[in-house]
C-alpha positions as CSV (number, residue, x, y, z in Angstrom):
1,X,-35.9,32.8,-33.3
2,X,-34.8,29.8,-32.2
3,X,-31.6,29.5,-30.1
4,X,-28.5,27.4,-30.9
5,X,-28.3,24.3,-28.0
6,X,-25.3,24.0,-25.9
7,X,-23.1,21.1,-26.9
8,X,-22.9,19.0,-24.3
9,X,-20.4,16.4,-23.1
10,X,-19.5,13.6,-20.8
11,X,-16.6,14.6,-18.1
12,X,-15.3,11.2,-16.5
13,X,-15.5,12.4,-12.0
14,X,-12.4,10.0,-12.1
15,X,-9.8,11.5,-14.3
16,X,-10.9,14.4,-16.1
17,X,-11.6,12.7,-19.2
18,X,-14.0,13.5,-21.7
19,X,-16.4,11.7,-24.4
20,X,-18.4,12.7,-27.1
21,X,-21.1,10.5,-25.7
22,X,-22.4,8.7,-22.4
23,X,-19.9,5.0,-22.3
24,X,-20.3,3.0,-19.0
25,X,-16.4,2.7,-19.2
26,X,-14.3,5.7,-19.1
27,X,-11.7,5.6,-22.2
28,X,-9.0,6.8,-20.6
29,X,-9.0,5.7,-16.7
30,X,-11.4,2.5,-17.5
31,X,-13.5,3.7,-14.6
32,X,-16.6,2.3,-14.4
33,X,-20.2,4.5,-14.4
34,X,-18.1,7.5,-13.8
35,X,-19.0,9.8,-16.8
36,X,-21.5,12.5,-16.1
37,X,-23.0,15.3,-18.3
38,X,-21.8,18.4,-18.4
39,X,-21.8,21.5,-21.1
40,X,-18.8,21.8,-23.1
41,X,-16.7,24.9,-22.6
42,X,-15.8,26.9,-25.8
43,X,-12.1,27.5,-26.5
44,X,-10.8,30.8,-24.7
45,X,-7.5,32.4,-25.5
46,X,-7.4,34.9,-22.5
47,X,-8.2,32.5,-19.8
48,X,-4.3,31.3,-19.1
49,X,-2.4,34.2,-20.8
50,X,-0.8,35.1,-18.0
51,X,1.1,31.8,-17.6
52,X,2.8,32.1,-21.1
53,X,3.8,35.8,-20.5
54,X,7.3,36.4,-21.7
55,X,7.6,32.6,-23.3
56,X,8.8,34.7,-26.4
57,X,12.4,35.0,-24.1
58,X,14.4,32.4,-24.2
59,X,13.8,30.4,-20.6
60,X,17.3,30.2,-18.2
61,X,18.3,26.5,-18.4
62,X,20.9,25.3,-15.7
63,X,22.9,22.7,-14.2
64,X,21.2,20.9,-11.7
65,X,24.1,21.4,-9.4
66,X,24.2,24.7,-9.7
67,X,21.2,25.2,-8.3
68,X,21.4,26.3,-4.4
69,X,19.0,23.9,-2.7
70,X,17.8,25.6,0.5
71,X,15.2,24.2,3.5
72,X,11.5,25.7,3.2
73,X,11.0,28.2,6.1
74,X,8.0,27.1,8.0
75,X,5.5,29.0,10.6
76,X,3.3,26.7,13.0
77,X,-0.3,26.8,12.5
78,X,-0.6,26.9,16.6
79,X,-1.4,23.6,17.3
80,X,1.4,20.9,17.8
81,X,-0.4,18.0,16.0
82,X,-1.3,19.7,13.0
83,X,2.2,20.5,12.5
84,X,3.2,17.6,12.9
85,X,1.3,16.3,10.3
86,X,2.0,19.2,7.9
87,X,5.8,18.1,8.6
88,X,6.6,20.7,10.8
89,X,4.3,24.1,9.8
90,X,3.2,25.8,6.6
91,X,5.1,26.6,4.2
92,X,4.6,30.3,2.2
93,X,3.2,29.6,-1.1
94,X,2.1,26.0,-0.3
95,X,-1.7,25.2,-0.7
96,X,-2.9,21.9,1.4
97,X,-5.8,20.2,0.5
98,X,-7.6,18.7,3.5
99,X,-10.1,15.9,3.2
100,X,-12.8,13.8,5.4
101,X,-16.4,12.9,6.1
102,X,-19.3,15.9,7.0
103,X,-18.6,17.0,10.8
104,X,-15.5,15.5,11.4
105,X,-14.2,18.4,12.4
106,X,-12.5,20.2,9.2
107,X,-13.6,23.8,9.8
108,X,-13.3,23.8,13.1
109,X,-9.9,22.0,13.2
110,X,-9.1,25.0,10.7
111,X,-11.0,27.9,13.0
112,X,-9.2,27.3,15.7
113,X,-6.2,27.5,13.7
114,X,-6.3,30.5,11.6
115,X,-7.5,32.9,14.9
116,X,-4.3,31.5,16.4
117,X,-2.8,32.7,13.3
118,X,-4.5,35.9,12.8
119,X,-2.2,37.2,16.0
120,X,0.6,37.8,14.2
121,X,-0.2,37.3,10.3
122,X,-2.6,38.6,8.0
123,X,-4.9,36.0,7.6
124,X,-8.6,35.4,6.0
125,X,-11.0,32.9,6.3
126,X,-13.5,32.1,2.9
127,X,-16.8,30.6,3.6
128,X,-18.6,29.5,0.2
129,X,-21.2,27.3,2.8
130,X,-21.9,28.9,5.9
131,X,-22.8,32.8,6.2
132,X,-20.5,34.7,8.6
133,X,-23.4,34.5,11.2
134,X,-22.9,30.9,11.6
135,X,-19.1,31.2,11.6
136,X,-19.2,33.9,14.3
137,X,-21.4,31.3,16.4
138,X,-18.9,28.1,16.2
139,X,-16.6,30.8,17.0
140,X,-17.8,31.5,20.0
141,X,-18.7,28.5,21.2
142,X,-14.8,27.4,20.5
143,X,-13.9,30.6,22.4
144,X,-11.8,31.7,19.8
145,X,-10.5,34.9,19.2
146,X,-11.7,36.3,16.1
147,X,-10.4,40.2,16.8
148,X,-8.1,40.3,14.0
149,X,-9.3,37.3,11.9
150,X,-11.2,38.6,8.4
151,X,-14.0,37.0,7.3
152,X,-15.3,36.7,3.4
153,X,-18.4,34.6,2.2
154,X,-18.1,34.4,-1.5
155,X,-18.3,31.6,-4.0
156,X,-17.5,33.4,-7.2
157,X,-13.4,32.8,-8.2
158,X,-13.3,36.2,-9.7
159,X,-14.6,38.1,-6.8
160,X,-12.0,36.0,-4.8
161,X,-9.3,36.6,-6.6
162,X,-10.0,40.4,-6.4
163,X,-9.9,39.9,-2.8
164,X,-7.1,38.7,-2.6
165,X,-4.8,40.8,-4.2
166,X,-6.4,44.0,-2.4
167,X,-6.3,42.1,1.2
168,X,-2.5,40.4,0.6
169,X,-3.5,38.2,3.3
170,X,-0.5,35.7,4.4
171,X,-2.9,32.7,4.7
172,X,-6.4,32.2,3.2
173,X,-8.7,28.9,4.0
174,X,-11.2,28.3,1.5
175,X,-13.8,25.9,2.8
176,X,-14.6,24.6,0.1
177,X,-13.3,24.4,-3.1
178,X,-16.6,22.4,-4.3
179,X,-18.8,25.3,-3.5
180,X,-16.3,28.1,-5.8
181,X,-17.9,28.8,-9.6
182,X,-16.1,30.9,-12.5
183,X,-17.8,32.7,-14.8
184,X,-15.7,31.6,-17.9
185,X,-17.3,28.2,-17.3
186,X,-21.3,27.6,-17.4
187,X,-21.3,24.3,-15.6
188,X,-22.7,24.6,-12.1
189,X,-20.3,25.0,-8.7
190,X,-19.1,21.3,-7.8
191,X,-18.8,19.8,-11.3
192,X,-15.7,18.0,-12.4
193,X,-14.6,21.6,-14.5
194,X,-15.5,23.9,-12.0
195,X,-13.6,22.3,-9.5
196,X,-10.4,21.7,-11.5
197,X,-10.2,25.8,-13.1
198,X,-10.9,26.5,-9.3
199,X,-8.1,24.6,-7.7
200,X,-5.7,25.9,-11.0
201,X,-6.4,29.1,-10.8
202,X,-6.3,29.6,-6.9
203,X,-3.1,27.9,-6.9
204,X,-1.6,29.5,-9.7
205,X,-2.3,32.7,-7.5
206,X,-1.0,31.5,-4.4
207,X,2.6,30.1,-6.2
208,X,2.9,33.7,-7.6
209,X,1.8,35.9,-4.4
210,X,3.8,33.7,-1.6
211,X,-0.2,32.9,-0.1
212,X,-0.5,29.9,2.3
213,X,-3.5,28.7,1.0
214,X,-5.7,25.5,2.6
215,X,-8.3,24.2,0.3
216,X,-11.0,21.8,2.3
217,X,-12.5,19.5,0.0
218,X,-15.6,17.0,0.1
219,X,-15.7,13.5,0.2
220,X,-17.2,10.2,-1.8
221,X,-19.1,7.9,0.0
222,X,-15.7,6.1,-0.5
223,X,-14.1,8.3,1.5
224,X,-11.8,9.7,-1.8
225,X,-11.7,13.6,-2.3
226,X,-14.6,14.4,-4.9
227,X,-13.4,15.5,-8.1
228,X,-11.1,15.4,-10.7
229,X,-7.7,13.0,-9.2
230,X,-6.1,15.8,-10.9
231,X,-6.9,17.8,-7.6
232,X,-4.8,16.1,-5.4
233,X,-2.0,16.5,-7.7
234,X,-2.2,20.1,-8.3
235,X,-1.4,20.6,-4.7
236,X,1.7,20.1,-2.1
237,X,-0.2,18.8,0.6
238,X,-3.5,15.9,1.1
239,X,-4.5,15.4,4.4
240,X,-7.2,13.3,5.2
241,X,-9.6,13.4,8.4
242,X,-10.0,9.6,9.9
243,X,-12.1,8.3,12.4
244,X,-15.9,7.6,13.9
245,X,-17.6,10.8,14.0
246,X,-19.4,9.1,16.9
247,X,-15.9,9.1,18.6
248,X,-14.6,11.4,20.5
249,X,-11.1,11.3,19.0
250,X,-10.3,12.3,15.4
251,X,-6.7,11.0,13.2
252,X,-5.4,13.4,10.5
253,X,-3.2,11.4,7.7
254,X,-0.8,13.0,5.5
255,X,-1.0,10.8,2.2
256,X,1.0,13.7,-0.1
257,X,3.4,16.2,0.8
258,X,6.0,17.8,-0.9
259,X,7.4,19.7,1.6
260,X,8.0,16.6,4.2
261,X,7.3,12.9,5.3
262,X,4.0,11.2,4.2
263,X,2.2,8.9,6.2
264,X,2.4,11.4,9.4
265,X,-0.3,11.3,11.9
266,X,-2.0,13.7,14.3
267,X,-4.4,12.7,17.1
268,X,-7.0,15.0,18.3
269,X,-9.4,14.7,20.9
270,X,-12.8,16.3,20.1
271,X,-13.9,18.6,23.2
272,X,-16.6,21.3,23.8
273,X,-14.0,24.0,23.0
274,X,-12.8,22.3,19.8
275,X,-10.2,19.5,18.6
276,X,-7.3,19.8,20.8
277,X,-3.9,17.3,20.7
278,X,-3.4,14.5,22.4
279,X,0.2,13.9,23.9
280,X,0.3,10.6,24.2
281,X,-1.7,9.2,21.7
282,X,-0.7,5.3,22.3
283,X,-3.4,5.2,25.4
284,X,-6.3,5.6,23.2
285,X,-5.5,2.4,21.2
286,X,-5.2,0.3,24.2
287,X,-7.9,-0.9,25.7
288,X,-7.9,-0.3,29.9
289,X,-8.8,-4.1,30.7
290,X,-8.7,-5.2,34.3
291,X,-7.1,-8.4,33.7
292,X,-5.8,-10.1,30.5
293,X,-8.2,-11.8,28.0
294,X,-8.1,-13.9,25.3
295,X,-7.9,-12.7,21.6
296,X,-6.4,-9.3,22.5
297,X,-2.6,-8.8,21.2
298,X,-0.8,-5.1,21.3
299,X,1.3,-4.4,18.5
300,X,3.6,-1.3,17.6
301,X,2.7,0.4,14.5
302,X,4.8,3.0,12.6
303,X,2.9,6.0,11.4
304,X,5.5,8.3,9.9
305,X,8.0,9.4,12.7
306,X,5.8,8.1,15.2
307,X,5.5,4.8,16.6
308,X,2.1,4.1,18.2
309,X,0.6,1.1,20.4
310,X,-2.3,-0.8,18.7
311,X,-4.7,-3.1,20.3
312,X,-5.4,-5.6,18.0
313,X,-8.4,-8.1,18.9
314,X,-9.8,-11.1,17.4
315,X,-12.6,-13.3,17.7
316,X,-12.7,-16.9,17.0
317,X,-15.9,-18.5,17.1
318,X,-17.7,-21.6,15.4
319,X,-19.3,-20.9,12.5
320,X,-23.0,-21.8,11.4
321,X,-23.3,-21.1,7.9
322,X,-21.1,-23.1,5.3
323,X,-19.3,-20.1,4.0
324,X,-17.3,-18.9,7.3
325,X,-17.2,-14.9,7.6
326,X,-14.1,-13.2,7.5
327,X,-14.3,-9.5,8.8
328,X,-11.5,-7.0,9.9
329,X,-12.2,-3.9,10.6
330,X,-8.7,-1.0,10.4
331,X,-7.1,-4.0,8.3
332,X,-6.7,-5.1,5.2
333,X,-9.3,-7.6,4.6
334,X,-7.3,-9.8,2.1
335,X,-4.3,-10.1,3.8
336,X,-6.7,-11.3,6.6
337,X,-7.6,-14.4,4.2
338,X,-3.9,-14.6,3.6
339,X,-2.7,-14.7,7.1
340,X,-5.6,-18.0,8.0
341,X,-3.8,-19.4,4.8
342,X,-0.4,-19.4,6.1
343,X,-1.5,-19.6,9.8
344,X,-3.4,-23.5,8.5
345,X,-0.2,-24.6,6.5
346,X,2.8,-23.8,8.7
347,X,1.2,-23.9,12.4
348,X,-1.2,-26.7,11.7
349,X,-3.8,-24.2,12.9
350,X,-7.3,-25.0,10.4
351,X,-10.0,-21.8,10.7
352,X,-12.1,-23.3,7.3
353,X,-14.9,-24.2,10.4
354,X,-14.5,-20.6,12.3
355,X,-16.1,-17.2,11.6
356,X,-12.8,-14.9,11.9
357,X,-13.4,-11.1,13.3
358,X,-10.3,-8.9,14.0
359,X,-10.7,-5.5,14.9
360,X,-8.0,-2.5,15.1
361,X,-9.1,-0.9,18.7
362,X,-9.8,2.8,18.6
363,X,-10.7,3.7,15.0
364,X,-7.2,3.7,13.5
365,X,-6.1,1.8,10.2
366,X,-3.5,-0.1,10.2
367,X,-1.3,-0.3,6.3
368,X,1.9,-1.5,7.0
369,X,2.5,-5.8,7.4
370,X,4.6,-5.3,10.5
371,X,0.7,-6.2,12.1
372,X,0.9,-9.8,10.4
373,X,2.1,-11.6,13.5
374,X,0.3,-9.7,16.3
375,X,-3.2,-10.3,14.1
376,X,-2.1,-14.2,13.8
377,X,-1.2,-14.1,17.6
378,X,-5.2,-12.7,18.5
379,X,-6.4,-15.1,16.8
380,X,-4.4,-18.3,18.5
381,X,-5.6,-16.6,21.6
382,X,-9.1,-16.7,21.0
383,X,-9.0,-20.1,19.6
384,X,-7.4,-21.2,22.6
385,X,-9.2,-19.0,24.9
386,X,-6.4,-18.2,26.4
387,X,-4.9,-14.4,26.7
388,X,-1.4,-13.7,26.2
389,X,0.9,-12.6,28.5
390,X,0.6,-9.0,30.0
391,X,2.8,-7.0,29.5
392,X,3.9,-8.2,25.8
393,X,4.2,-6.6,22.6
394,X,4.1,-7.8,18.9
395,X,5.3,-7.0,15.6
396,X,6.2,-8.5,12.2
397,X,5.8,-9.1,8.5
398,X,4.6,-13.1,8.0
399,X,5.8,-14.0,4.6
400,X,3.9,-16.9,2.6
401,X,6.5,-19.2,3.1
402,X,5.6,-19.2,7.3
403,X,9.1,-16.9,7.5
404,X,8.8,-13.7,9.8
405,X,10.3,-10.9,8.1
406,X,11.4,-7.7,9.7
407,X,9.8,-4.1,10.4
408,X,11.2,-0.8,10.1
409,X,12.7,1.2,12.7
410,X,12.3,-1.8,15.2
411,X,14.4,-0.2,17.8
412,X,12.4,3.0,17.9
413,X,9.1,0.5,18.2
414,X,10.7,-1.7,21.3
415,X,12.0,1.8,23.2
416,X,7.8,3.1,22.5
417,X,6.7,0.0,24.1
418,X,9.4,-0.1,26.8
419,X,8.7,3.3,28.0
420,X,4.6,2.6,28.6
421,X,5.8,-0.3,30.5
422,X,5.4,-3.4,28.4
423,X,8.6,-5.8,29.6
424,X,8.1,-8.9,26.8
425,X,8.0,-8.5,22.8
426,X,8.0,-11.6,20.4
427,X,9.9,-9.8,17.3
428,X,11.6,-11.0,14.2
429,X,14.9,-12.2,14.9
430,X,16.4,-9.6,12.4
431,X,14.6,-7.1,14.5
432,X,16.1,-8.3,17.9
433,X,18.4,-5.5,19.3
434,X,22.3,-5.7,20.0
435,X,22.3,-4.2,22.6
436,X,19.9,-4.9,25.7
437,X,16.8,-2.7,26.4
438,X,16.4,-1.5,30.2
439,X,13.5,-3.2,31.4
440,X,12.3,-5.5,28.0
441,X,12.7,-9.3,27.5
442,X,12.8,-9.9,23.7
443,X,12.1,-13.3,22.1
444,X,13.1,-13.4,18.6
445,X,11.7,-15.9,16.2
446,X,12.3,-16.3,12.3
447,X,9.0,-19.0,11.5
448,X,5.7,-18.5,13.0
449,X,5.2,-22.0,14.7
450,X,8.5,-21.0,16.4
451,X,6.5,-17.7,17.4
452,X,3.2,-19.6,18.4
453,X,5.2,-22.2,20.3
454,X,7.4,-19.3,22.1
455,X,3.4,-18.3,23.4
456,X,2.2,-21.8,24.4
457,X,5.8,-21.4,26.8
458,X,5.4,-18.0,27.8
């Protein structure tokens, strides 16, 4: 007797979304060849019971003001950077979602941190892609201590669940949520569904059971978390790995958090016995030259609470093609186009002949404009082959109109720079500080021929 076939249909990776049919345009995100096949899941009416027990009552409403707001208690995870980033520790009942490329350094980041944690909580470690031998191995070769850390490989949520409430453990890492299945769906581990019951259901679990919960999650060749974008909003916390996996140094980025500041960054420095945190992160982005050389400008970026010296360098060079290249590497490539614009119409400066290369030293990316002025500075330099003075730091938005707006926090960035020595910073004039800074000459400019003409003087 023949069998009834499975209706099948197309799940958008994007959104979530589905179609009755295969569209090269998602109808509900307008993504672009992002639908995929999958089997469609019957209805279930047992599935999510448990989230409308008691809905028959009539649900407490209350005044806003009435409610006694209170600060998250937080535990540290044992190492000072990721704390940092997490905005001070975990929280109890808070599931973070970390993020980055294959062997960056996600597991053993979180290794190192859950055997610090197994000391004094109950915690568990879930592997759903390595066996326990191969954990037990990294382990060792990190010198970790594993004596009280507990150890499950399983990729079926129900088992995991079961687990879970038997074990109580305090704080679980799952690595990683694309490798979980459930049986109530029949698509395979990693699909758009699996991956989105997965994530609900596990947080769901660790809301009601006060678990600290850290969910690692794979990548696009994009470098966006795979999946559903509903993932990163089911959870309180996205981190996201940065950097060469070449390099010895690795940046954690907070880009969600409900719990504290986004935008925080930790900076770890890859070693035989595992990612450990560097102190003073500012002396990797600088670049130890013996003397000063043209097209080099250090700048003082914000990330989060911490300011952090840049080494921005640009090269200026003829070009031999008719369409000059324009590359920037840790900046925003537009705004690079942008900057030659306004760098040609208020300077007098002219770059339609000359291939343009700016590079952000050290493997960082730099968001914020405040870099707008140091990247315009490089490239004078290397036009004019002729470095700028040492010791001198740079920052500030360049608006369209040639005017130099101001940055954030620009006291906390000139105290930064003062304290690893640098004694002259060309700042915006709104920037410039009342009162004077031990040890720092500061030339304020509003216009940025007044800034490139301060340099020619300098």
């Amino acid at each position: 007797m023949a069998t009834a076939k499975n209706k099948t249909v197309y799940v958008c990776t994007e959104c979530g979304g589905q179609a009755a049919k295969w569209l090269g345009q998602c109808p509900h995100c307008n993504a672009w060849n992002t639908l995929v096949e999958s089997i469609a899941e019957p209805a279930s009416t047992h599935r999510y019971a448990s989230r409308f027990d008691g809905l028959t009552q009539e649900a407490p409403i209350r005044l806003l003001s009435e409610v006694q707001a209170t600060d998250v208690p937080r535990f540290s995870s044992g190492i000072e950077e990721f704390d940092r980033v997490l905005g001070g520790g975990l929280v109890s009942g808070g599931v973070v979602l970390i993020g980055g490329d294959p062997g960056i350094g996600k597991s053993t980041l979180l290794l190192q941190s859950l055997a610090h944690l197994s000391r004094h909580k109950n915690a568990l470690y879930l592997s759903g892609e390595e066996s326990a031998a191969q954990i037990a191995l990294r382990a060792k070769r990190l010198s970790v201590d594993g004596s009280a850390l507990k150890l499950m490989v399983e990729i079926q949520l129900e088992k995991i669940q079961n687990a879970l409430l038997q074990q109580k453990p305090d704080v679980v890492v799952i690595d990683s949520i694309q490798t979980l299945y459930s049986e109530a769906l029949t698509s395979a581990p990693g699909s758009v569904a699996q991956v989105r019951e997965c994530a609900a259901q596990l947080t769901r679990m660790a809301k009601q059971n006060d678990i600290t919960m850290i969910l690692v999650g794979h990548v696009t060749k994009e470098g966006a978390l795979a999946g559903p974008r509903v993932l990163e909003h089911i959870v309180d916390t996205v981190l996201y790995f940065e950097g060469d996996t070449h390099s010895a140094f690795r940046l954690v980025r907070a880009v969600k958090n409900r719990f504290g500041a986004v935008n925080e960054l930790g900076v770890f420095a890859m070693t035989e016995r595992g990612l450990k945190g560097v102190a003073n992160p500012s002396a990797l982005f600088l670049s130890q030259h013996d003397a000063s050389v043209p097209g080099s400008c250090v700048m003082v970026t914000q990330e989060g609470t911490r300011p952090l010296l840049v080494e921005i360098q640009a090269l200026v060079d003829t070009a031999h093609i008719p369409n000059p290249r324009r590359l920037s590497v840790g900046l925003e490539q537009n705004r690079l186009a942008m900057l030659l614009a306004v760098l040609h119409r208020h300077a007098g400066i002219a770059c339609y002949d000359q291939d343009v290369f700016i590079n952000a030293v050290g493997g960082v990316k730099i968001t914020e404009p405040a870099a707008d002025l140091a990247v315009l500075c490089a490239i004078q330099s290397s036009m004019r082959n002729k470095p700028l003075p040492r010791g001198m730091v740079v920052f500030g938005e360049v608006g369209l109109a040639g005017e130099i707006r101001p940055a954030p926090r620009g006291q906390e960035r000139l105290r930064e720079a003062a304290k690893l020595g640098f004694s002259h910073a060309l700042i915006p004039k709104s920037n410039a500080p009342k009162q004077r800074i031990e040890g720092m000459e500061i030339i304020a400019v509003d216009r940025i021929d007044a800034a490139l003409a301060a340099l020619k003087n300098a």
